[in-house]
Biotite code that builds the C-alpha atoms (Angstrom):
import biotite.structure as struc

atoms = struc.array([
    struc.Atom([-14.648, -20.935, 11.650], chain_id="A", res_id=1, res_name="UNK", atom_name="CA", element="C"),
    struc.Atom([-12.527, -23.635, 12.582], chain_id="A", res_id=2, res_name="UNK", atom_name="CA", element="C"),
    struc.Atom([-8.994, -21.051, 12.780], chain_id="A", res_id=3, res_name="UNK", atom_name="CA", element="C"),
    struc.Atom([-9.765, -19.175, 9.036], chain_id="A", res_id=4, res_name="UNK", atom_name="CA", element="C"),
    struc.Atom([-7.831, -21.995, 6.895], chain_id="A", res_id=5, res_name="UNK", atom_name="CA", element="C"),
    struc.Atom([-8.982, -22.962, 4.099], chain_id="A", res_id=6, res_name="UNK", atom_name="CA", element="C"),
    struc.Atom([-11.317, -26.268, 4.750], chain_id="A", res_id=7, res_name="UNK", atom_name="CA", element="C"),
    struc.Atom([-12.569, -29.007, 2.381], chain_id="A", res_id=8, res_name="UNK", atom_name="CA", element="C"),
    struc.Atom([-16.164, -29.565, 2.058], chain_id="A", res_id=9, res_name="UNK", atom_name="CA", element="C"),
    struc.Atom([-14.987, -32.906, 4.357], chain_id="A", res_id=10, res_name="UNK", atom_name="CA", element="C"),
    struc.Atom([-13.625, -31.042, 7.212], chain_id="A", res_id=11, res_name="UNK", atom_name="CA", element="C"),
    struc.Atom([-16.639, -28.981, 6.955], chain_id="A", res_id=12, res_name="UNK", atom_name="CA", element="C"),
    struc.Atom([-18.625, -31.407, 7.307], chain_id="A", res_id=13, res_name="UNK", atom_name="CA", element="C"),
    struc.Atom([-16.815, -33.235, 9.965], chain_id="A", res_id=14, res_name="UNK", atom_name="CA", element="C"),
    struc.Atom([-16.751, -30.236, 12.066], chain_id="A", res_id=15, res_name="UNK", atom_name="CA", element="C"),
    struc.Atom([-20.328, -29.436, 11.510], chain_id="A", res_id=16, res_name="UNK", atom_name="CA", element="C"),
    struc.Atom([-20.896, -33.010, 12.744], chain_id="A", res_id=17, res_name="UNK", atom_name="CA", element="C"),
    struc.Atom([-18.970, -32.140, 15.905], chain_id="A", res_id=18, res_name="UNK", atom_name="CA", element="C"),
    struc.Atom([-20.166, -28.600, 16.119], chain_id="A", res_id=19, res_name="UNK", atom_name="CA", element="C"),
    struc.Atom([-24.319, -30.689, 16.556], chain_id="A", res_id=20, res_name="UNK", atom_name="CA", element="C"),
    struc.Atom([-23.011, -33.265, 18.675], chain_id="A", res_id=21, res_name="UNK", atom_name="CA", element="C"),
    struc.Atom([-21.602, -31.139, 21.515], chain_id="A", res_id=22, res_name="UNK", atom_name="CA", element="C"),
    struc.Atom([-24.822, -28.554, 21.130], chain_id="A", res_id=23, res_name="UNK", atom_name="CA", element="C"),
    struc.Atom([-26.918, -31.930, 21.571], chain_id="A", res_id=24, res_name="UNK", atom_name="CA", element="C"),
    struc.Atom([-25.129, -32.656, 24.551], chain_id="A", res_id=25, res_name="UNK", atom_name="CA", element="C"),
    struc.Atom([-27.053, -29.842, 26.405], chain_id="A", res_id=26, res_name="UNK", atom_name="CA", element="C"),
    struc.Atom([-23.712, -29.330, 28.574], chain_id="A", res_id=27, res_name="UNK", atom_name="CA", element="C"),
    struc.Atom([-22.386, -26.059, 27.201], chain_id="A", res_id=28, res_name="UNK", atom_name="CA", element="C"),
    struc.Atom([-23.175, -22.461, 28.733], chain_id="A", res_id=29, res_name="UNK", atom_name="CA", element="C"),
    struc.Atom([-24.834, -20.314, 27.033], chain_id="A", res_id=30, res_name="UNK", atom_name="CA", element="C"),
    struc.Atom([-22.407, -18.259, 25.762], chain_id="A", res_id=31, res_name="UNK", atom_name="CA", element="C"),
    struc.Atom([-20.612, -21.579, 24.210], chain_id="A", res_id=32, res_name="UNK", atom_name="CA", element="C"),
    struc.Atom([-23.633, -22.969, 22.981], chain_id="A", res_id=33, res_name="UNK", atom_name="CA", element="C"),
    struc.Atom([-24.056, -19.743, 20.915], chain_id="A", res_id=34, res_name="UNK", atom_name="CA", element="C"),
    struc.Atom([-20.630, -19.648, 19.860], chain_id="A", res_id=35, res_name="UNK", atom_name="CA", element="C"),
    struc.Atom([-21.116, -23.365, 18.466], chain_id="A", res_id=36, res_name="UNK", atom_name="CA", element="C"),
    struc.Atom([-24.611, -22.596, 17.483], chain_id="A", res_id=37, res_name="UNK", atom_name="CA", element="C"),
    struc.Atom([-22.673, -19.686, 15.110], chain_id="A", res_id=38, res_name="UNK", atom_name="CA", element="C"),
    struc.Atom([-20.368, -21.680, 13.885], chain_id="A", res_id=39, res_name="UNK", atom_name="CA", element="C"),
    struc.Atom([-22.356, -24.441, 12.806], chain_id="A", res_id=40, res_name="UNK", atom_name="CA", element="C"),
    struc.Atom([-24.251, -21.698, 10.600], chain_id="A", res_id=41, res_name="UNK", atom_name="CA", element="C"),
    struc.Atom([-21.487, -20.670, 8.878], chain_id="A", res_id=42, res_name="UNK", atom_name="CA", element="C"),
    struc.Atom([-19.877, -24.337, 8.327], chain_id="A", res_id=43, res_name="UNK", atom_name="CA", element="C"),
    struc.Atom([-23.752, -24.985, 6.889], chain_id="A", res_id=44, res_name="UNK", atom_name="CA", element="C"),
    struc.Atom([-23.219, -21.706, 4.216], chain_id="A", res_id=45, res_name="UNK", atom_name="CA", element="C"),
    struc.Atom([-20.002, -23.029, 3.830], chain_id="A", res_id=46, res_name="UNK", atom_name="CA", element="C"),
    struc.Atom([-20.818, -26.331, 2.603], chain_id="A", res_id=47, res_name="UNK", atom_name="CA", element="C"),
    struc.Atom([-24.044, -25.374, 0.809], chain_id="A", res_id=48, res_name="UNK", atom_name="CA", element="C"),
    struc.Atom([-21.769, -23.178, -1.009], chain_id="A", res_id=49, res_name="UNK", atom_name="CA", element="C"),
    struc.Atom([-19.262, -25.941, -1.708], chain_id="A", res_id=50, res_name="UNK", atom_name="CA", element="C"),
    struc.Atom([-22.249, -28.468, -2.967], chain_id="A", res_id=51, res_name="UNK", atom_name="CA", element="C"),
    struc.Atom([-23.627, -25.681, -5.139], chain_id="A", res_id=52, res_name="UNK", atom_name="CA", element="C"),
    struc.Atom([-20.162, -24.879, -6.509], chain_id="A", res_id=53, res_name="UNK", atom_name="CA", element="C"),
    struc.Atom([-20.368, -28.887, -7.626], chain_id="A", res_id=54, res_name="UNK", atom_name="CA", element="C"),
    struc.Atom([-23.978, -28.688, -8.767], chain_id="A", res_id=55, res_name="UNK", atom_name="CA", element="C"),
    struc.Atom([-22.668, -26.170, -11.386], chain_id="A", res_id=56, res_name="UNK", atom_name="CA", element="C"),
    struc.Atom([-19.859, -27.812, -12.928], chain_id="A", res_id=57, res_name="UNK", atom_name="CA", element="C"),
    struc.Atom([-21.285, -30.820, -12.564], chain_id="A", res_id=58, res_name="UNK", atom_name="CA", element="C"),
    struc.Atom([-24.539, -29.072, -15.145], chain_id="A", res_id=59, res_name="UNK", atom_name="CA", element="C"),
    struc.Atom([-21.683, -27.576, -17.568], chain_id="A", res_id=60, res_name="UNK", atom_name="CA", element="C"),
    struc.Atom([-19.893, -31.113, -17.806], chain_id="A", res_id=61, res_name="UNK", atom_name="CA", element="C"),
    struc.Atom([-23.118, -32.847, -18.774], chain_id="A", res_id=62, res_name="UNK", atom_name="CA", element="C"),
    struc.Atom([-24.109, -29.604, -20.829], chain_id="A", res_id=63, res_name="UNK", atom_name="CA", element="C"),
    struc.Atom([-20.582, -30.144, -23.032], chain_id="A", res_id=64, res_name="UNK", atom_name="CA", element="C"),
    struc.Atom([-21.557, -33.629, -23.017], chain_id="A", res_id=65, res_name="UNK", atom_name="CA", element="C"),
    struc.Atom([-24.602, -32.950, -24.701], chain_id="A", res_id=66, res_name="UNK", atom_name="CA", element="C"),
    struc.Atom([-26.797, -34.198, -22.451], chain_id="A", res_id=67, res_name="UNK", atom_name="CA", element="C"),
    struc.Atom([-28.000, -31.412, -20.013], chain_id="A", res_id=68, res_name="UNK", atom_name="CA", element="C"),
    struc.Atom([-29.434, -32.658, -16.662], chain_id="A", res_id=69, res_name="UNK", atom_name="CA", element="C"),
    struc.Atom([-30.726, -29.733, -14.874], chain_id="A", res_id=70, res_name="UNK", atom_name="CA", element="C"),
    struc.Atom([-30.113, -29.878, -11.154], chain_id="A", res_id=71, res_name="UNK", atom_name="CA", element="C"),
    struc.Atom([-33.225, -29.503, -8.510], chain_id="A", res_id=72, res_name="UNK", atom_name="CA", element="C"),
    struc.Atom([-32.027, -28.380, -4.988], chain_id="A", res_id=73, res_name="UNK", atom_name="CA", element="C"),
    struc.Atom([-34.551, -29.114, -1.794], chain_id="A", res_id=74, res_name="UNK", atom_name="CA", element="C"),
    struc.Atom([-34.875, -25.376, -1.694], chain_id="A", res_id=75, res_name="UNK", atom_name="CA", element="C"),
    struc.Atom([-36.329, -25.124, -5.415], chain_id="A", res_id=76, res_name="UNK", atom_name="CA", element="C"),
    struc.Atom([-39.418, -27.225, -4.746], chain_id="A", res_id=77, res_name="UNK", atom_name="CA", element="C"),
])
């Protein structure tokens, strides 16, 4: 993924946005468009990792706070 530096959710993000736009394209080979198609999956558990990361401090803030908001992902429906 993107050289193995360390990214911020934004360059994630950025990337992944790249990563879709050339696989939409429909102009890569096969092998490239499985290469891309593998690293958008990653930059995905990358930044669903990040956003869950914030989801969690975000709770224990609010918790401290004294007013605990629990979080509802999509995937908890």
């Amino acid at each position: 993924m993107a050289g193995k530096k360390k990214l911020s959710f934004e360059e994630a993000l950025s990337r992944l946005e790249e990563v879709i736009g050339l696989l939409e394209n429909n102009r890569c080979e096969l092998e490239e468009s499985l290469s891309l198609f593998q690293e958008g999956m990653e930059l995905v558990k990358f930044c669903r990792g990040k956003l869950a990361e914030a989801e969690k401090k975000i709770s224990i803030l609010v918790k401290e706070a004294g007013e605990f908001v629990a979080f509802e992902s999509e995937g908890n429906s």
